[in-house]
N, C-alpha and C positions, 0 to 999 in steps of 0.2 A: 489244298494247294494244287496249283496246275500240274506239276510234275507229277503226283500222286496219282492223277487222273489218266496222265502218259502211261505213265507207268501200267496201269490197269489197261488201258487199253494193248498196251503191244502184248500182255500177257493175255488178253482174249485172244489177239490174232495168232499169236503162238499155238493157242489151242486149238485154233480154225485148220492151221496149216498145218499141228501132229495129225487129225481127223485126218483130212487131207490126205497124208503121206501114209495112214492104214487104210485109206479109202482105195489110193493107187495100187498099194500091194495087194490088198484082195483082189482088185481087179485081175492084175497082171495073173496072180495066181489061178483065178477060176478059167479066164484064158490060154493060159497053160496047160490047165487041165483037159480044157475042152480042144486042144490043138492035138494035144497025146491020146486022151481016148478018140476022136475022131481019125487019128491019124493024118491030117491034112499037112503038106509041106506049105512053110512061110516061103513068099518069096521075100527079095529086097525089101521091098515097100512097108508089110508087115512084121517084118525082124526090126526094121527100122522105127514102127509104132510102137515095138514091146518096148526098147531100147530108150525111146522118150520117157514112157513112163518112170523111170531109171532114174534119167536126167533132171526127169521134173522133181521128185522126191529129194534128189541131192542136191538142187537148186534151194527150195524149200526150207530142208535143213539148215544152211550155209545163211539164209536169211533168220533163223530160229537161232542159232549161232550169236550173228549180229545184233538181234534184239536184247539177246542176254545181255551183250557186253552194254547198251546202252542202260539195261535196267537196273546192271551191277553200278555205272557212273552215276543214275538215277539217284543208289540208293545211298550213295557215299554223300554223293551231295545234301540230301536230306539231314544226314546225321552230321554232319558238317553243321550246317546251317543251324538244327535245335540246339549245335554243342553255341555255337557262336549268339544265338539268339541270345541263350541265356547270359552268354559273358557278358553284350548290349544292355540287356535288360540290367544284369547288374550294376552293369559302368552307369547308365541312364538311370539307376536309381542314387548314385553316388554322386552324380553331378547334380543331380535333383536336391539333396539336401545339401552339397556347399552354397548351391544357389539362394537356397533361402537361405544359409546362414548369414550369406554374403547381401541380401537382401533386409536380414534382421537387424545385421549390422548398420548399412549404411540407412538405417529407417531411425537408429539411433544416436546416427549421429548428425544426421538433419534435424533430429529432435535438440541435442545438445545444443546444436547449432541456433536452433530457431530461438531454444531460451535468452542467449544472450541479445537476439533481437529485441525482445519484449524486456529486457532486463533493463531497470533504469538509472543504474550505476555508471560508473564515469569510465567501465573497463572500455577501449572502443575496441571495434570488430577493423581488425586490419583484411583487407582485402588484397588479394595476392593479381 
């Protein structure tokens, strides 16, 4: 089913994007480090690149967030649908045999019906 494939996919991107977010904090972190054992002052500009990285990561997440919540309605609906298939499927098997009953029937009473054509008695066939 197409949802199922949804589904698989936003949980690949999810994984794309946790990689992603320990990819940033290593960075941030070896940057850190290299700022402190160098001893170098940030100015504006590069306080301000650490700071993105931040941003990006909690942006990231917030989307990781949202994907959940689609994959949770994803999955509801799924079970939904197998619960309701099956009720279909039952209904459609129950209308399936009144059909032919109701088909058995009227097969035998055109048959009824057809005898008194062929019959060469004096009953006559009133037509309505």
């Amino acid at each position: 089913m197409i949802l199922s494939t949804l589904r698989e996919l936003l949980e690949h991107i999810k994984e794309v994007q946790e990689d992603t977010i320990k990819l940033s904090l290593e960075s941030t972190m070896m940057l850190g480090k290299f700022i402190e054992n160098s001893k170098v002052e940030l100015d504006d500009n590069a306080a301000t690149a650490l700071q993105y990285q931040d941003i990006i990561s909690q942006q990231l997440s917030a989307t990781i967030e949202a994907m959940n919540s689609v994959e949770q309605s994803i999955r509801v609906f799924e079970n939904s649908y197998q619960s309701d298939d099956i009720v279909v499927t039952s209904s459609l098997e129950k209308l399936q045999k009144k059909l032919e009953l109701t088909l058995e029937d009227a097969k035998k009473k055109r048959d009824a019906f057809s005898g008194k054509l062929t019959h060469k008695e004096e009953d006559e066939i009133e037509f309505f």
